[in-house]
C-alpha positions as CSV (number, residue, x, y, z in Angstrom):
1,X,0.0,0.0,0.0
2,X,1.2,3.5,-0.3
3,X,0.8,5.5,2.1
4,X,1.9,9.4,3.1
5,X,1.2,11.5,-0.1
6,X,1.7,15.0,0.5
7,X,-2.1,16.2,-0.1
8,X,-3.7,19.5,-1.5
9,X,-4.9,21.9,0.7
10,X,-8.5,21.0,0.4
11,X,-9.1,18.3,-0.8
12,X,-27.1,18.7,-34.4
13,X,-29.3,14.3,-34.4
14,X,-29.1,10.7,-32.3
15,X,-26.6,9.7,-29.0
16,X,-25.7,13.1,-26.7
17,X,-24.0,12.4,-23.7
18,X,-22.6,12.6,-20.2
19,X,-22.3,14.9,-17.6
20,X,-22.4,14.2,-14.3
21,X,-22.9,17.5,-12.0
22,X,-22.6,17.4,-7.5
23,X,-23.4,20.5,-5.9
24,X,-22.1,19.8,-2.4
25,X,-23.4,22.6,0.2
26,X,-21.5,25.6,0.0
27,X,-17.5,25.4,1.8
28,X,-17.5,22.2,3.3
29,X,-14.8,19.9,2.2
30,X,-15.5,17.6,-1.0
31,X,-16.8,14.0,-0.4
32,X,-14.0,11.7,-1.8
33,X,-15.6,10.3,-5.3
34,X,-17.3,6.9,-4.7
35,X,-19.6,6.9,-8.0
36,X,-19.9,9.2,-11.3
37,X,-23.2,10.7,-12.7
38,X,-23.7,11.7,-16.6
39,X,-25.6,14.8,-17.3
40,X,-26.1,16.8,-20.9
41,X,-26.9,20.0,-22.6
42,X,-29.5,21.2,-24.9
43,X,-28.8,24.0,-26.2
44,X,-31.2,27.2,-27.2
45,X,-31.0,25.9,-30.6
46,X,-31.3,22.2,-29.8
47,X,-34.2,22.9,-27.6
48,X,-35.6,24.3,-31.1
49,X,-34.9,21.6,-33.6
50,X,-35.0,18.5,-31.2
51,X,-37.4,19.4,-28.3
52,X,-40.1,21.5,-30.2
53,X,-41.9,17.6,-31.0
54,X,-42.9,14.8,-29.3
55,X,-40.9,12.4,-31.5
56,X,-37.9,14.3,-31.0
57,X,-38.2,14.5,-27.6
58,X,-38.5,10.7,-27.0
59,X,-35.8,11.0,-29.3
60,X,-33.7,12.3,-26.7
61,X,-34.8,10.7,-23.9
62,X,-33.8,7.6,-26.0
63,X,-30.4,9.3,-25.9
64,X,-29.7,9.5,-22.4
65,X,-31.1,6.4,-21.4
66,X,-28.3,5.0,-23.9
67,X,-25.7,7.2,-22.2
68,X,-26.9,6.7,-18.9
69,X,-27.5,10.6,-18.3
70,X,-29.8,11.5,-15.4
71,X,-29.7,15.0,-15.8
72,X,-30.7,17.2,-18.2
73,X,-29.8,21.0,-18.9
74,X,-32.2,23.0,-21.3
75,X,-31.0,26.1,-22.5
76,X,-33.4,29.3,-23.3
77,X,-30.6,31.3,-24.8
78,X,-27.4,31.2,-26.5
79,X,-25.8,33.1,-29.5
80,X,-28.6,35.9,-29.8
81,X,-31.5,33.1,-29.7
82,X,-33.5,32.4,-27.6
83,X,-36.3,29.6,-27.3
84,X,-39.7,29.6,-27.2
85,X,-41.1,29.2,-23.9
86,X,-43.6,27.0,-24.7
87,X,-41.2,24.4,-25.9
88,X,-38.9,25.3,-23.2
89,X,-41.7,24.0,-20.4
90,X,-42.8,21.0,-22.3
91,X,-39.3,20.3,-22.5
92,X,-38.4,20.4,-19.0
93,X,-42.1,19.0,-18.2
94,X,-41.3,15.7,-20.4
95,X,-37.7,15.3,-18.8
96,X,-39.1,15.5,-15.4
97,X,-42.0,13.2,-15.8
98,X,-39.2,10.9,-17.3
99,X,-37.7,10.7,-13.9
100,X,-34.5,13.0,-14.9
101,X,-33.4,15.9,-13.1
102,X,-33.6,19.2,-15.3
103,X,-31.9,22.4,-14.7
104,X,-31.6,25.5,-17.2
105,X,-28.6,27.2,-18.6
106,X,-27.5,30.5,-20.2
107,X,-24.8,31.2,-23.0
108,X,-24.2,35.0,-23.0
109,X,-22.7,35.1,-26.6
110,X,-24.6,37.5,-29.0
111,X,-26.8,39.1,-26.8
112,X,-25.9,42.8,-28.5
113,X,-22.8,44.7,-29.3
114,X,-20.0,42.4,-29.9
115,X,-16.5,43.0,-27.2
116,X,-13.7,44.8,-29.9
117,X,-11.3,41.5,-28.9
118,X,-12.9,37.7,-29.6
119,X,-16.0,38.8,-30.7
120,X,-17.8,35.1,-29.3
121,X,-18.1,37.6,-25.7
122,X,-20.1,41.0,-25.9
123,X,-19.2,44.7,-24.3
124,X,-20.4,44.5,-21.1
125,X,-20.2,48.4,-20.7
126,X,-22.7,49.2,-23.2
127,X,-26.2,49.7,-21.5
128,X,-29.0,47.4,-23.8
129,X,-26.6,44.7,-23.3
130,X,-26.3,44.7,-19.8
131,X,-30.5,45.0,-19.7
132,X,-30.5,41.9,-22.2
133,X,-28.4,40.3,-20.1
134,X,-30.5,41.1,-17.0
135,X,-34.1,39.8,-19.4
136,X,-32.7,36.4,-20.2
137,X,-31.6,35.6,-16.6
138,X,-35.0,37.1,-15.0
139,X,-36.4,34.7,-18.2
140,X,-34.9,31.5,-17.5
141,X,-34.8,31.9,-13.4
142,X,-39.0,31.8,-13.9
143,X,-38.7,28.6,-15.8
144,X,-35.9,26.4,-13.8
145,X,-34.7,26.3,-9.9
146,X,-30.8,26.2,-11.2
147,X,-29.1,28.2,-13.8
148,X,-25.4,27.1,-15.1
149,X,-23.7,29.7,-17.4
150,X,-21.3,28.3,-20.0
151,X,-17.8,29.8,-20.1
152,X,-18.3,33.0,-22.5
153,X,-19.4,34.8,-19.6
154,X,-16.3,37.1,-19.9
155,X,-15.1,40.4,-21.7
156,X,-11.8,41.6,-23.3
157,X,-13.4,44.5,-25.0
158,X,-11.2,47.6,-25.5
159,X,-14.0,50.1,-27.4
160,X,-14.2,53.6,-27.0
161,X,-17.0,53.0,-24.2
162,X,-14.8,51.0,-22.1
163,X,-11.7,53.1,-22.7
164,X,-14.3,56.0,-21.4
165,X,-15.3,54.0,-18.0
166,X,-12.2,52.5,-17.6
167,X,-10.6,55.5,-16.3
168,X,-7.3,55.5,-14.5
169,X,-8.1,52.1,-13.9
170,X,-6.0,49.0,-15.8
171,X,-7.9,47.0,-18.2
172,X,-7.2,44.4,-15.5
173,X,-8.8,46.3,-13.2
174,X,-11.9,47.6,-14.8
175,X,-12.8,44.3,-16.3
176,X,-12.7,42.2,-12.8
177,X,-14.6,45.1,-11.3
178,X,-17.0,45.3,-14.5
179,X,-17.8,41.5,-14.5
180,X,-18.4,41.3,-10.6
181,X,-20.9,43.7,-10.8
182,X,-22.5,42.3,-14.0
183,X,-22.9,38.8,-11.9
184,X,-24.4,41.1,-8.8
185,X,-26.8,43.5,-10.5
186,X,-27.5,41.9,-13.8
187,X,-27.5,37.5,-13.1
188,X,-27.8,37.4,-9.4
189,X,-29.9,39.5,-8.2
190,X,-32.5,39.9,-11.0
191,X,-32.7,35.7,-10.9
192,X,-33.1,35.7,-7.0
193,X,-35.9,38.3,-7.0
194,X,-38.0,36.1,-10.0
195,X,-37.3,33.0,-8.3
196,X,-35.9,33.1,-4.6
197,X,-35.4,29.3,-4.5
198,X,-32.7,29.5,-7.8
199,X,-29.5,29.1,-7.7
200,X,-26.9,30.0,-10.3
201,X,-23.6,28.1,-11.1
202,X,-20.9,29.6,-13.0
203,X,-18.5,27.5,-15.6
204,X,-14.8,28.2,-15.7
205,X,-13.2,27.4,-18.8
206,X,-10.4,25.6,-19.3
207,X,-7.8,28.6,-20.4
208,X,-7.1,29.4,-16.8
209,X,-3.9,31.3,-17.6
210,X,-5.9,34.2,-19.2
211,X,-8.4,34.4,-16.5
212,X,-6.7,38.1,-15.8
213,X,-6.7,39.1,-18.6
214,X,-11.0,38.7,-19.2
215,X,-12.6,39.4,-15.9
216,X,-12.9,36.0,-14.0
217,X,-11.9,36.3,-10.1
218,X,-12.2,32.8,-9.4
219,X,-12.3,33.7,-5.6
220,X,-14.4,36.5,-5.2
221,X,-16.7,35.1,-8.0
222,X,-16.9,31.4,-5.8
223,X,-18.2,33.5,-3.2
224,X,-21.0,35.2,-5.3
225,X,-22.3,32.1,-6.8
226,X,-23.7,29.1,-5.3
227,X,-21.8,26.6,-7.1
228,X,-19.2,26.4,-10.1
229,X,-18.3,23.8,-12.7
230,X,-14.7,23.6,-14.6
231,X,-14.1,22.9,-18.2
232,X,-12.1,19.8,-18.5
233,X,-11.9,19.6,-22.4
234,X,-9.2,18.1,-23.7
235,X,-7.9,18.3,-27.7
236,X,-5.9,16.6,-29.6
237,X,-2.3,17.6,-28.3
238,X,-0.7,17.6,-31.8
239,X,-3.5,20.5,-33.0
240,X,-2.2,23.5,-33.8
241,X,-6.1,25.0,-34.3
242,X,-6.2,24.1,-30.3
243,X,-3.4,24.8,-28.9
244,X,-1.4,21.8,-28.5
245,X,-3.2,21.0,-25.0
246,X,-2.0,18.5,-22.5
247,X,-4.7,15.9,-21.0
248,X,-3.4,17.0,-17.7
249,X,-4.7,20.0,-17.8
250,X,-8.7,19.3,-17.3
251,X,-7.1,17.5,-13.7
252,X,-4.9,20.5,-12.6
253,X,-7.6,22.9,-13.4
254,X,-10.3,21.0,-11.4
255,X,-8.1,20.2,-9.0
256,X,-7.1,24.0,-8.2
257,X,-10.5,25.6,-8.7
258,X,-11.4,23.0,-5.6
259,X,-8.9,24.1,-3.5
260,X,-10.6,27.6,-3.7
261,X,-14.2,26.7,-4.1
262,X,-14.4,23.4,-2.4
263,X,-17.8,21.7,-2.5
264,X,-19.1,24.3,-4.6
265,X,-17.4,22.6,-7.5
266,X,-19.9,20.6,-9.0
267,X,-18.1,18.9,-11.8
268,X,-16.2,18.9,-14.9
269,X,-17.9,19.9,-18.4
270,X,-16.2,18.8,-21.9
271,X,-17.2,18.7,-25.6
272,X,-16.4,16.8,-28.7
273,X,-14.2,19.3,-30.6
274,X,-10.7,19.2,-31.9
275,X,-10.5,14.9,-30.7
276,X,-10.9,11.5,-32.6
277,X,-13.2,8.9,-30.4
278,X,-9.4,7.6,-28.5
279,X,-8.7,11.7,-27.4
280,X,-12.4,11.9,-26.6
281,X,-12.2,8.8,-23.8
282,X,-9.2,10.5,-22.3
283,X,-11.5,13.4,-21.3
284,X,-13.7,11.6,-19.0
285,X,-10.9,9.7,-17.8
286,X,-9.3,12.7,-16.7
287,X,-12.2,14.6,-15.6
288,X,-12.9,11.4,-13.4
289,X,-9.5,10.9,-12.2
290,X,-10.4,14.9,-11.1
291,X,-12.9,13.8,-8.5
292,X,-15.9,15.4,-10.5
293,X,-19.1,13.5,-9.3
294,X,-21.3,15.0,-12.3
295,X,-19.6,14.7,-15.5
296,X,-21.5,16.4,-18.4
297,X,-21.4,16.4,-22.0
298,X,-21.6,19.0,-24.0
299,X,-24.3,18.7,-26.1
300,X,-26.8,16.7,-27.5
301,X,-27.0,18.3,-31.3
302,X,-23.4,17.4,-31.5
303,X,-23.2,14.5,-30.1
304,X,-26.0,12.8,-32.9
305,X,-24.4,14.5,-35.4
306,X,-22.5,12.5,-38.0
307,X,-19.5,14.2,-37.1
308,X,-19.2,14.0,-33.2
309,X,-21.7,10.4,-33.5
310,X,-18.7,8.3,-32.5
311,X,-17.5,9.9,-30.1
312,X,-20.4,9.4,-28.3
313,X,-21.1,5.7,-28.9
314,X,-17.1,5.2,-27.7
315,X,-18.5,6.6,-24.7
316,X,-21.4,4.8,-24.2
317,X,-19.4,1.7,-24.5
318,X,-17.3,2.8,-21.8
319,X,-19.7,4.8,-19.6
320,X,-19.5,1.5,-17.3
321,X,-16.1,1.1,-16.7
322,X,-15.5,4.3,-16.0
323,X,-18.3,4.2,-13.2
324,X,-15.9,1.2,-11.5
325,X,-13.2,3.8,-11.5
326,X,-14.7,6.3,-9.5
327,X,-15.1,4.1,-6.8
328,X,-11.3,4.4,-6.4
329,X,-11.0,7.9,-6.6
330,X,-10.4,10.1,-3.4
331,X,-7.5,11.5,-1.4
332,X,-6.2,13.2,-4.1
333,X,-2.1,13.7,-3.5
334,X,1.0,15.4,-5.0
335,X,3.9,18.1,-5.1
336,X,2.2,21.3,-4.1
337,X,2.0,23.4,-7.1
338,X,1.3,27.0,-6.0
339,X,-1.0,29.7,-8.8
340,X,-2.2,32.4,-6.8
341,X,-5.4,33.9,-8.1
342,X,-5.9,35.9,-11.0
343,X,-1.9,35.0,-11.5
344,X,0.4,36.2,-14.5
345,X,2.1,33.4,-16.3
346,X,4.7,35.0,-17.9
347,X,5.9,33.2,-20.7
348,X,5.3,29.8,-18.8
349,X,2.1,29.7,-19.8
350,X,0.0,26.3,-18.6
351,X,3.9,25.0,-17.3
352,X,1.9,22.7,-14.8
353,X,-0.2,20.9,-17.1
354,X,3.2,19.7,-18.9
355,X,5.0,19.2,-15.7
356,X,1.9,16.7,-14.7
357,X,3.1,14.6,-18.2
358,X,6.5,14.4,-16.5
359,X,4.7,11.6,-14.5
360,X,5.2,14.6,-11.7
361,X,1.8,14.3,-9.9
362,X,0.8,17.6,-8.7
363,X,-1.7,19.1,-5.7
364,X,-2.5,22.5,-7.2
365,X,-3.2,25.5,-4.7
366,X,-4.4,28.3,-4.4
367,X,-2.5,29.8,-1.2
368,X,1.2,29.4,-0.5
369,X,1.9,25.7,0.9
370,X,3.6,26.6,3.9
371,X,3.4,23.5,5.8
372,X,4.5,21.5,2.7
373,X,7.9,19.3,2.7
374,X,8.4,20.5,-0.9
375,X,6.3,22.8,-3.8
376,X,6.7,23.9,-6.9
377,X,6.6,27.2,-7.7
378,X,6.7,29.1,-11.5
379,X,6.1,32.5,-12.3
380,X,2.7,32.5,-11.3
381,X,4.4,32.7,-7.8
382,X,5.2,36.7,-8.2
383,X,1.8,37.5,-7.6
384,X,2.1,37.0,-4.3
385,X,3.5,40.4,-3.3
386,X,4.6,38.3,-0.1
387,X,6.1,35.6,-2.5
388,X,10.0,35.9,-1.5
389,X,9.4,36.7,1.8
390,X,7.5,33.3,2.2
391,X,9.6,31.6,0.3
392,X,12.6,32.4,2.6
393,X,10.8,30.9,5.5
394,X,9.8,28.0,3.7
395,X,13.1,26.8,3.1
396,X,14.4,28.4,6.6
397,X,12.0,25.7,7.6
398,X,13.6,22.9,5.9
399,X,11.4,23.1,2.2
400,X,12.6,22.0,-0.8
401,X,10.9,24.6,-3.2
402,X,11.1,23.1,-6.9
403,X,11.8,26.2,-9.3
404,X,11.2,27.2,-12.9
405,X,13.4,28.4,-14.8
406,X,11.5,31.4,-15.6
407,X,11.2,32.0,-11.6
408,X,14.7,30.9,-10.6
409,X,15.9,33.6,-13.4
410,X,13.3,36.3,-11.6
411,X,14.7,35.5,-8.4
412,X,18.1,35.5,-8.9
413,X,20.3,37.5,-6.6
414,X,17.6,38.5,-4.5
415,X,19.2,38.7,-1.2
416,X,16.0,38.0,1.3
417,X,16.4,34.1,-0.6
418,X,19.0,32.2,2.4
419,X,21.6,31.5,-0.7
420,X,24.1,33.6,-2.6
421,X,24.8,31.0,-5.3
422,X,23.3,32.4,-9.2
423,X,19.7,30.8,-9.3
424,X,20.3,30.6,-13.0
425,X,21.1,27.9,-15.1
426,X,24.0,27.4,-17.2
427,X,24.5,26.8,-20.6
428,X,23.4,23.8,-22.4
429,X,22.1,22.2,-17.9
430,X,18.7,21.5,-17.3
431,X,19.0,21.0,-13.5
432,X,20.6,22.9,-10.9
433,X,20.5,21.3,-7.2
434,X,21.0,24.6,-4.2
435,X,21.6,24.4,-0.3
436,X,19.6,27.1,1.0
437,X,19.5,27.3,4.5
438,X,17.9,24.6,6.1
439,X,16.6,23.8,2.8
440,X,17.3,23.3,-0.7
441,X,16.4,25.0,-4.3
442,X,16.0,22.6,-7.6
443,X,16.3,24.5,-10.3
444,X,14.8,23.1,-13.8
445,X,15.2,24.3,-17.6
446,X,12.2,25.2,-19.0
447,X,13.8,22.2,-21.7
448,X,11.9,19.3,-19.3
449,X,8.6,20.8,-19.9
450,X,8.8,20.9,-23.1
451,X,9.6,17.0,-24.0
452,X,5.5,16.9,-23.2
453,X,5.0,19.1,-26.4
454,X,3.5,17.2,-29.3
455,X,4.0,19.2,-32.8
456,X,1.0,19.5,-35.8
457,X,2.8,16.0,-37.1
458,X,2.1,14.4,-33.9
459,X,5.7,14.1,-33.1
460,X,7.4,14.6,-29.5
461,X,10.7,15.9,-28.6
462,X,13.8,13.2,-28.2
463,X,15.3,12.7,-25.0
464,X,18.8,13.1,-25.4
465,X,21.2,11.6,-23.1
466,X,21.4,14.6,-21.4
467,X,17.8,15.5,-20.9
468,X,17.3,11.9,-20.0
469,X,19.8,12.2,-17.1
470,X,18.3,15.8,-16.0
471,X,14.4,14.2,-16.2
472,X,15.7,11.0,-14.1
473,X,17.2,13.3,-11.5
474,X,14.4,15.5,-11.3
475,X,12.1,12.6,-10.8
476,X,14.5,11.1,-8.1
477,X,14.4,14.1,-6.2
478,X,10.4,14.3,-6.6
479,X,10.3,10.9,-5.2
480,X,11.4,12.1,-1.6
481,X,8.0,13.4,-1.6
482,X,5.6,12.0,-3.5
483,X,5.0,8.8,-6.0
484,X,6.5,9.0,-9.2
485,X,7.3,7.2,-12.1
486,X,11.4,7.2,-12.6
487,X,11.4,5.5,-16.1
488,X,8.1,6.1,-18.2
489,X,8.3,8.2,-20.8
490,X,7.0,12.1,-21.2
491,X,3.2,12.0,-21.6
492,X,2.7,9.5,-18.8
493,X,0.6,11.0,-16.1
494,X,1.1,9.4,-12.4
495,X,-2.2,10.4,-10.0
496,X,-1.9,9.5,-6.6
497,X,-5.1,8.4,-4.9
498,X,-4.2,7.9,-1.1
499,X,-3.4,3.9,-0.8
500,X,-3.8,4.1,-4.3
501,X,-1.6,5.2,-7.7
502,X,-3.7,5.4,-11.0
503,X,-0.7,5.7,-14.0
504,X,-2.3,6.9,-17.9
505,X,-0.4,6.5,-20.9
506,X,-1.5,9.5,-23.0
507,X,0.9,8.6,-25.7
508,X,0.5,6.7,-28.7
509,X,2.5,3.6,-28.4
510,X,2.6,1.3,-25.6
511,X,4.5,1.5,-22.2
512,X,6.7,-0.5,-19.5
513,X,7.7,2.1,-16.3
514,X,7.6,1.4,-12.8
515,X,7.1,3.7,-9.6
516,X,8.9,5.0,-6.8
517,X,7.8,7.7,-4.3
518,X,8.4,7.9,-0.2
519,X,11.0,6.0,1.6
520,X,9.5,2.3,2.7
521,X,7.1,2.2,0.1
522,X,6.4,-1.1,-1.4
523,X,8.1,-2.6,-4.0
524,X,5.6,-4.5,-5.2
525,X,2.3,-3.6,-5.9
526,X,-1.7,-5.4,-6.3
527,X,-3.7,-4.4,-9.2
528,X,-6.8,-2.6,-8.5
529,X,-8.3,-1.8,-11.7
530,X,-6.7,-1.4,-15.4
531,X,-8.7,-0.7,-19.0
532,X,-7.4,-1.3,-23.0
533,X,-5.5,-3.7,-22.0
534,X,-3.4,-2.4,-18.8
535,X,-1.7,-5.1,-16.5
536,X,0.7,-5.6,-13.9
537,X,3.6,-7.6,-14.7
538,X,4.6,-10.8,-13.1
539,X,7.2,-9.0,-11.0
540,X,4.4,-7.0,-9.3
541,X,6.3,-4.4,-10.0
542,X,6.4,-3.5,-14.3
543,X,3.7,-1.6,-15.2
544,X,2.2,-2.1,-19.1
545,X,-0.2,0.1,-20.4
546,X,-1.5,0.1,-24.1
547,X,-1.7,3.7,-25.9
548,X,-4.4,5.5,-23.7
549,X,-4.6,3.1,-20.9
550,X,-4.9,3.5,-17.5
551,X,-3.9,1.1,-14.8
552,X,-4.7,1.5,-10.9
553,X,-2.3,0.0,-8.2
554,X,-2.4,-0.5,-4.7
């Protein structure tokens, strides 16, 4: 068994699909997983063309009985449309009647005057759109008891009118204190005086880096609303249309939005977009892996499309298995990877999602770790206006603070750190080991990160026999502190689960590693659970897992 993880801080026709949503009462602690629900969306427009009949509503109801989604959310607006009410209440009337749970939802793209930046969001300075925006809440809080509101709910607009309001204020600034008041005057309160008994969840997306920079304030916003949900997409990782995203990132993102919200996190929301039915399956995986109890599925008129249709029926197939997983899923473990709020990457932008495909598990937070062993810490770290300061008594106290590059080359020659040696790196070394004070300073090139990158033709970077070294010692030195896996390949996430260790192989061909973590751990280890294929070698030691496999030890 394993034992002593270091722990976060808090704990458009035919199949749609899952989503499984908890709303746990407001900040207690989150119940440790034990079983998964599916839930789906309707959008305004599939509310139109596949709720507005009685054929295609048993049409749909055929669909989640296939997927095994007990939840419904019907949507009376999105992208300047919105439904007809009729159709909305025998919608929600037939779903209800069917036994399923129904909640509403709002998508606040197109409701007037586009924002002057990614046009999908609207200026929330200009006047008729802030009414609009206060008429479709007041609208769908008189039709449903709970409200979510998908992740466009933002604004990097830059026009003349919010150049004009903005004042001496930064564009930071005036868009955190324009979108707070937006959720206060215009969602909020309007909702609550139509229907006192509603309450209102708010989606994060999945491009936490940029929060900033559009108006979320994850904190103060968790406070406003009585629950939130976190986009957990995933794409393909070799897209250069998306980004070239990691799978680890639906995890860390979940995973740090419930440090700050707790049980108001509900559960983890993904779509079909930018993934073949393989990267599809890795998004529930994840988002399970996550600890979301409600995993939904964004949305039915995509999911019976011909385009998105096997997707889908991958998932169905699966939808079981994936239900046995859950019931291993709690006590979620790992390095403690600090990103204050509202926190500046730099140019490490999403560095923790690639150090998770190290096989370095992490337990994002939130607030500094100070009674941690050992963190990480990247740029995000600066701010903290207290960050230095705190990180001198963390390694006064014996820490062992694992540091960017970008960071260690911020820091260096600061003299409130308890070291004079140069925190940078030299040329053509990838890991720099520090004594400082009763503690110590690891130092990583920005190089290790990077071997997680997958280019546009789905090729990764090489380890040379230099890197290889520097990723080995990293790892090593990881392992004083947590479970890791010293041999697997980039790409191969390690999740530590309390007695438990789930490993995925997000990578394309197949893989033999083993693990190693806290001194007297076992050597040998019982299989728990495993999918496509995964086993546990003879030695009780070898782990094998197919391309996209995931395999649970204890």
């Amino acid at each position: 068994m394993f034992s002593g993880f270091q722990k976060s801080s808090d704990s458009h026709s035919s199949p749609a699909i899952l989503v499984a949503l908890f709303f746990g009462s407001l900040l207690l602690s989150p119940r440790p997983l034990a079983a998964v629900e599916w839930s789906t969306l309707f959008t305004a427009q599939d509310v139109r063309d596949h709720l507005s009949t009685e054929q295609g509503r048993q049409g749909a109801l055929e669909f989640c009985r296939k997927m095994g989604i007990t939840k419904v959310y019907i949507e009376p607006f999105r992208d300047g449309y919105q439904a007809e009410e009729a159709t909305l209440k025998a919608a929600r009337d037939f779903f209800r009647q069917a036994g399923l749970a129904v909640s509403g939802c709002v998508t606040t793209t197109g409701i007037g005057k586009p924002s002057s930046g990614w046009q999908v969001a609207v200026c929330y300075t200009h006047r008729q759109n802030q009414e609009r925006l206060e008429s479709i809440f007041r609208f769908t809080a008189a039709l449903f008891d709970e409200i979510m509101i998908d992740d466009f709910f933002f604004t990097d607009c830059e026009c003349s009118e919010c150049a004009a309001a903005k004042g001496a204020l930064s564009w930071r600034q005036y868009r955190e204190k324009l979108m707070l008041q937006m959720s206060r005057e215009r969602v909020l309160g309007p909702a609550r005086a139509v229907n006192p008994r509603v309450k209102v969840i708010l989606k994060f997306p999945q491009w936490y880096d940029l929060f900033q920079d559009r108006g979320y304030v994850p904190d103060q916003e968790v406070a406003l609303y009585d629950r939130i949900w976190v986009g957990t997409e995933l794409r393909d990782p070799s897209s250069d249309e998306w980004g070239h995203k990691q799978q680890y990132e639906g995890y860390f993102l979940y995973r740090w939005l419930t440090d700050i919200a707790g049980a108001k996190t509900g559960g983890g929301w993904f779509d079909p977009y930018g993934t073949t039915p393989t990267l599809y399956l890795d998004q529930p995986l994840t988002t399970i892996l996550a600890g979301a109890p409600e995993v939904f599925l964004f949305h039915y008129g995509e999911l019976i499309s011909p385009e998105f249709r096997a997707q889908a029926e991958a998932l169905a197939l699966r939808r079981r298995q994936y239900e046995s997983l859950a019931k291993f899923v709690s006590d979620w473990g790992g390095l403690a990877a600090y990103k204050p709020v509202s926190s500046e990457p730099g140019d490490e932008e999403y560095v923790f999602d690639a150090i998770g495909m190290l096989g370095i598990p992490l337990a994002p937070t939130a607030r500094f770790p100070e009674g941690a062993r050992a963190a990480l810490f990247a740029v995000h770290a600066l701010e903290d206006a207290e960050f230095v300061p705190k990180l001198a008594r963390f390694l006064a106290a014996g820490g062992t603070a694992f540091v960017s590059q970008g960071l260690a080359h911020r820091l260096n020659a600061d003299p409130r750190l308890p070291t004079q040696a140069s925190l940078d790196l030299e040329k053509d070394h990838y890991l720099k080991t520090l004594e400082a004070g009763s503690g110590k300073l690891v130092v990583f090139s920005a190089a290790l990160p990077r071997l997680t990158y997958v280019d546009a033709q789905n090729r990764v970077a090489q380890l040379t026999p230099e890197l290889r070294r520097a990723l080995a010692d990293l790892r090593n030195q990881v392992a004083e502190f947590t479970v890791t896996s010293p041999d697997a390949p980039p790409r191969v996430a390690v999740y530590p689960l309390g007695g438990r260790v789930a490993v995925v192989n997000y990578t394309e061909l197949p893989v033999a590693c083993g693990l190693a973590g806290l001194a007297g751990m076992a050597r040998k280890y019982m299989k728990v659970y495993g999918l496509d294929g995964a086993t546990l070698a003879s030695d009780g030691a070898t782990l094998r897992l197919p391309p996209h496999a995931v395999l649970v030890v204890e």
